[in-house]
C-alpha positions in Angstrom: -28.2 -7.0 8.2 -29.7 -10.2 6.4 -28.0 -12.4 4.6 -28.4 -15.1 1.9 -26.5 -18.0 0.1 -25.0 -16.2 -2.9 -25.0 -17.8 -6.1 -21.3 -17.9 -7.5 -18.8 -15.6 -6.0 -20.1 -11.9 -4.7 -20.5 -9.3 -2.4 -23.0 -6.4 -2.9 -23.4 -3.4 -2.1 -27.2 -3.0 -2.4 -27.5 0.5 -1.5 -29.3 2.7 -4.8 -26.4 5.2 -4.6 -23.4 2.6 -4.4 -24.5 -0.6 -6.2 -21.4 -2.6 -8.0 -20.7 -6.5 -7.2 -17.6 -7.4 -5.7 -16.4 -10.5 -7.6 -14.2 -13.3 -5.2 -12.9 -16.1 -6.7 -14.6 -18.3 -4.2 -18.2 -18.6 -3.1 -19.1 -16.4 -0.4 -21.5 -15.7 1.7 -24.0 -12.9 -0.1 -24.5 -9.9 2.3 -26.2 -6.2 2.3 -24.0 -3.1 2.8 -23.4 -1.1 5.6 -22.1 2.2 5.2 -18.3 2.2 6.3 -17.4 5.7 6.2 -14.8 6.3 9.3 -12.9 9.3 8.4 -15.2 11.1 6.1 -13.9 9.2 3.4 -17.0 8.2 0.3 -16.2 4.5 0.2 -18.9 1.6 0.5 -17.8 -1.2 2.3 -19.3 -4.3 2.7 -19.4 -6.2 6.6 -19.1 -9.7 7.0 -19.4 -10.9 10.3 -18.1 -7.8 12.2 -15.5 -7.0 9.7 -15.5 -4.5 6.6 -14.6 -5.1 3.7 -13.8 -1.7 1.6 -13.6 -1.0 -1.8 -13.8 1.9 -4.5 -15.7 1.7 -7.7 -12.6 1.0 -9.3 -11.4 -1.9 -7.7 -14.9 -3.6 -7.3 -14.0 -6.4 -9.4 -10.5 -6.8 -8.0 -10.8 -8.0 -4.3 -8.8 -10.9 -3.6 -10.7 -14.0 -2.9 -11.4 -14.5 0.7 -9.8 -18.0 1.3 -6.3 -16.5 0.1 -3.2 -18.2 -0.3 -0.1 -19.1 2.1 1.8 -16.1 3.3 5.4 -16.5 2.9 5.7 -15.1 6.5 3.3 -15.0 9.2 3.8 -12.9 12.8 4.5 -16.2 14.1 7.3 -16.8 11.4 9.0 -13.0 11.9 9.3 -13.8 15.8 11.2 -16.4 15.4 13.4 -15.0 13.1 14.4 -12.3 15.5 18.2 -11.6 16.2 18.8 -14.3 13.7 19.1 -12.7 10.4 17.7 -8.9 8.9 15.2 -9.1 6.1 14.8 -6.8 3.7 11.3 -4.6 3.5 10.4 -1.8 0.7 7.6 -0.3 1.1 5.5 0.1 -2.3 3.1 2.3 -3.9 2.2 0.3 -6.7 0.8 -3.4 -7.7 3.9 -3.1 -10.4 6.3 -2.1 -7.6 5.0 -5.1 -5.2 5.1 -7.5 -7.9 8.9 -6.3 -8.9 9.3 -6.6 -5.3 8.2 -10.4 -4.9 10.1 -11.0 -7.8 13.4 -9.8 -6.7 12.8 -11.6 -3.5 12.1 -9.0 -1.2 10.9 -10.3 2.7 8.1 -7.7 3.8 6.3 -5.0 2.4 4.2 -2.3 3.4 1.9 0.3 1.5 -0.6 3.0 2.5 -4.5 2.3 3.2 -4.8 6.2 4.9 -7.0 7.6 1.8 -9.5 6.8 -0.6 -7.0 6.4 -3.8 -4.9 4.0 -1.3 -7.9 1.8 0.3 -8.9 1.2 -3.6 -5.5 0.3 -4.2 -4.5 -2.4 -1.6 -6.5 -5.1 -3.7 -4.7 -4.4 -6.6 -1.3 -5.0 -4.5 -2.8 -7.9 -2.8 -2.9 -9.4 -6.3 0.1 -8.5 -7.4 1.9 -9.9 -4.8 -0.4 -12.9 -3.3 2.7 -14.6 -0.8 3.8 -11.7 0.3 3.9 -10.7 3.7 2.4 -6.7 3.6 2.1 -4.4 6.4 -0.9 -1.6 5.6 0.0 2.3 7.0 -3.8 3.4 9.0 -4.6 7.2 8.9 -3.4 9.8 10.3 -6.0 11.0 13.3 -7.5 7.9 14.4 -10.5 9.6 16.3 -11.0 6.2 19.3 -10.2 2.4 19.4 -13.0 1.3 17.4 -12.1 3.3 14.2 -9.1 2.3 14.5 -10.1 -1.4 14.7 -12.6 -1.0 12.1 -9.9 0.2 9.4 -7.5 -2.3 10.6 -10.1 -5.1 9.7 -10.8 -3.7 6.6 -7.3 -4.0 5.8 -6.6 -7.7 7.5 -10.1 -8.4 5.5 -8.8 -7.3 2.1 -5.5 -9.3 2.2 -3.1 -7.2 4.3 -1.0 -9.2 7.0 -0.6 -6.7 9.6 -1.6 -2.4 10.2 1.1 0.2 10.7 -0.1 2.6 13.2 1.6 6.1 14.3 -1.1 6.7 16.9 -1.5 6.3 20.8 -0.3 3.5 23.2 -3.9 3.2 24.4 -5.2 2.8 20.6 -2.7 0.4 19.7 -3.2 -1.9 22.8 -7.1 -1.6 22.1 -5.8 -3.4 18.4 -3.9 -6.0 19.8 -6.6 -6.6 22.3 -8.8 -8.0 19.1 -5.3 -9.9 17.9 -5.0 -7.5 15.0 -0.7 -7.6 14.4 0.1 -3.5 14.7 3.3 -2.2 14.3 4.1 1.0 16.2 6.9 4.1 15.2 10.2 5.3 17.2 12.1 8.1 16.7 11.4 10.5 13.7 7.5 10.1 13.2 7.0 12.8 10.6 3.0 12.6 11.3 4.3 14.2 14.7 7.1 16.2 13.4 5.8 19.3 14.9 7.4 18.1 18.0 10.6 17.5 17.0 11.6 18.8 13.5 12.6 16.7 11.2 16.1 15.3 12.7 18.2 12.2 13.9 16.3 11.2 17.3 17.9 9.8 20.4 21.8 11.5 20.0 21.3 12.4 23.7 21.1 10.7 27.0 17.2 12.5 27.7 16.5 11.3 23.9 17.9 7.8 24.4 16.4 7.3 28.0 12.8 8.7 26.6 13.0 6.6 23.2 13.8 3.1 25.5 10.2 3.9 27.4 8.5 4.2 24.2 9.5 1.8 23.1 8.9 -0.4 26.2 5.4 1.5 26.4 4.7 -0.2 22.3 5.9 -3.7 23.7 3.5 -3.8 26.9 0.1 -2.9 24.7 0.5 -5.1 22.7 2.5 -4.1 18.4 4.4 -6.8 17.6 7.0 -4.9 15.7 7.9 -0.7 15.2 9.1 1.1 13.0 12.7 2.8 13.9 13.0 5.8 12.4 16.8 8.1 12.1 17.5 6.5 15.5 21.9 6.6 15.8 22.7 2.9 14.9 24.7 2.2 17.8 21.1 3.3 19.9 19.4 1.3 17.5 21.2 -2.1 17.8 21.0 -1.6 21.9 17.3 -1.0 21.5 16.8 -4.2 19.4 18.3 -6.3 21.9 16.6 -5.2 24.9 12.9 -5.8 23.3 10.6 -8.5 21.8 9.1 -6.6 19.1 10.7 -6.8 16.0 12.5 -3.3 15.1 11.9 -2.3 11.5 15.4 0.3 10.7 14.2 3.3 8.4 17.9 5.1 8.9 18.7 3.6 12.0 21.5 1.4 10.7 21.8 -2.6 9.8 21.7 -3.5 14.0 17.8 -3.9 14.0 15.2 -7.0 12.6 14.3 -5.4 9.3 16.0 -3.0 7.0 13.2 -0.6 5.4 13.2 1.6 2.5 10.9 3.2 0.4 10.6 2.2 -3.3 10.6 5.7 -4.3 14.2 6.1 -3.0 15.5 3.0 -4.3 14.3 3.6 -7.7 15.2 7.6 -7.5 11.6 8.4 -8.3 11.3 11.8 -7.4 13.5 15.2 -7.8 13.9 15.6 -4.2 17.8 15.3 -2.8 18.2 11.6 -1.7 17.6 11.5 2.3 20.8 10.9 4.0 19.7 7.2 5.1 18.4 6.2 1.7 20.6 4.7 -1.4 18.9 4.7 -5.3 19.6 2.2 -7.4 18.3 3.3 -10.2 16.8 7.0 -11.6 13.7 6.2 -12.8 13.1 10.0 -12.5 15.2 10.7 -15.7 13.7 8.1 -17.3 10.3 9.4 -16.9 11.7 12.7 -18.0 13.2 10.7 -21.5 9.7 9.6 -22.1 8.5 12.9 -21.6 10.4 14.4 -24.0 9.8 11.3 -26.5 6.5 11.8 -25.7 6.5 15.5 -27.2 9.2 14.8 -30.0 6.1 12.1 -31.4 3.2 14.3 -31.2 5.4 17.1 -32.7 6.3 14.5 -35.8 2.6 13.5 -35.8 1.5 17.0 -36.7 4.1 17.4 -39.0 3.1 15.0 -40.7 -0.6 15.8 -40.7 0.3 19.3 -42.3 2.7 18.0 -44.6 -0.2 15.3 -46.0 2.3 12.4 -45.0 -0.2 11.1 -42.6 -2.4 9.1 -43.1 -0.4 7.4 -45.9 -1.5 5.1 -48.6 -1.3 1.8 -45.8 -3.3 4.0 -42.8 -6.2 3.6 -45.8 -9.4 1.5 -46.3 -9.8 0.7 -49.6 -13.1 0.5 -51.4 -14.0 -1.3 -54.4 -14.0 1.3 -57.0 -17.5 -0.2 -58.9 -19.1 0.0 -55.5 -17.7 3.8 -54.8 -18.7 4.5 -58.6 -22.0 2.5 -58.0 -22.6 4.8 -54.7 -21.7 8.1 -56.2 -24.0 8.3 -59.6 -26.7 7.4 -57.2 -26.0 9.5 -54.5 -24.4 12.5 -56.1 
């Protein structure tokens, strides 16, 4: 891999097949590509010194600068802030969501990084919400410890604070090994659902007794935090105290370090029924069904008025200066 002072801000991708610059907002170090391709996914990524940095076509002019700006929170910060107070965390799907987020004042956010459309994404977010503190989700089917750490760079690289990661003890530990923050998941892990079904985890004494050594399992390789999910409250709070890692509630009651929802419930974006655990604020479903339907009313009006001669009107012209059209037509016609 060579490497060369870059003049002004870039990374390339020099490969024929994938060439696009990368624009930072600080000067960089210039770099060739190496192909980053860990689950079959077509992204180019670019490697500086051991870490990837990936990036879509669409968001080649979007990555945040690499000398970024002061994290409200860092792991250090959320530590200390255990058993003393429960923030608030929403996990977003959109730069619009995560700026409306770090508007309103929200503590953490996560978002996805497990696909193509959500790796080219996580720039965009990063923008939108510079300060904030924001956890990324890794794939599903992590095939060994250096994928994993590979994707989990990529993310930390691109401006994510920390990796959410559903997968093995033995993978995670091999993350915290290279200090890369990783959150684990408790109870209802719908990537694993097969197991289990989907349903409240822990309401019995087997449940309860196998949950607490998971949980201490997470803790000894290494995730700083996990993800609690449908766990009974009262098991919840117990597990909270007896652990170091911070416990992020999804459903498991207001006893743990973070209480988590997903914009999409908040907001009522979808026509699913509302999970039990979940409150919306808002219906933003409806609304998008109301723009819908003013969406067809207008094009309905505009053809209306297209066969009625009502459109284009006399101020939807461009007038010509009748000597010039009279000028143009004796000659032409």
């Amino acid at each position: 891999m060579s490497r060369a002072k870059s003049i002004g801000a870039a990374v390339e991708d020099s490969s024929p097949a994938n060439r696009h610059t990368i624009v930072a907002r600080k000067p960089v170090i210039k770099i060739r590509c190496a192909e980053f391709n860990p689950a079959g996914w077509p992204v180019p990524a670019c490697r500086l010194g051991g870490l990837f940095l990936v990036a879509s076509r669409s968001c080649a002019r979007k990555l945040p600068a690499m000398l970024r700006p002061r994290k409200k929170y860092t792991v250090y910060d959320l530590q200390q802030l255990k058993g003393k107070r429960c923030l608030t965390h929403i996990h977003v799907k959109s730069p619009e969501e995560a700026a409306a987020a770090a508007e309103a004042g929200v503590d953490l956010m996560s978002c996805s990084f497990d696909s193509p459309e959500a790796q080219a994404r996580l720039p965009q977010i990063v923008a939108a919400a510079p300060n904030s503190f924001i956890s990324c989700a890794t794939p599903h089917g992590l095939a060994s410890d250096e994928e994993a750490i590979r994707i989990a760079f990529a993310a930390l690289e691109i401006g994510a604070s920390s990796v959410y990661c559903s997968a093995s003890p033995k993978i995670i530990e091999a993350m915290a090994n290279e200090r890369i923050p990783v959150v684990g998941h408790l109870g209802l892990v719908p990537r694993h659902v097969t197991w289990t079904n989907y349903r409240a985890i822990g309401k019995t004494a087997a449940e309860a007794r196998e949950l607490y050594r998971q949980m201490k399992e997470l803790e000894s390789a290494g995730a700083y935090a996990a993800e609690l999910e449908v766990v009974p409250h009262e098991l919840a709070s117990f597990l909270s105290s007896q652990t170091r890692m911070l416990l992020m509630s999804l459903g498991s009651g207001s006893g743990c370090d973070t209480q988590f929802l997903f914009s999409c419930d908040i907001l009522g974006d979808y026509d699913e029924r509302l999970p039990r655990h979940a409150k919306a604020y808002r219906d933003f479903q409806a609304e998008k069904k109301r723009l819908q339907e003013e969406r067809i009313s207008a094009f309905r009006e505009y053809i209306a008025d297209v066969k009625s001669g009502e459109f284009p009107a006399k101020g939807n012209l461009i007038e010509m200066d009748e000597t010039v059209f009279e000028k143009i037509r004796n000659e032409l016609g």
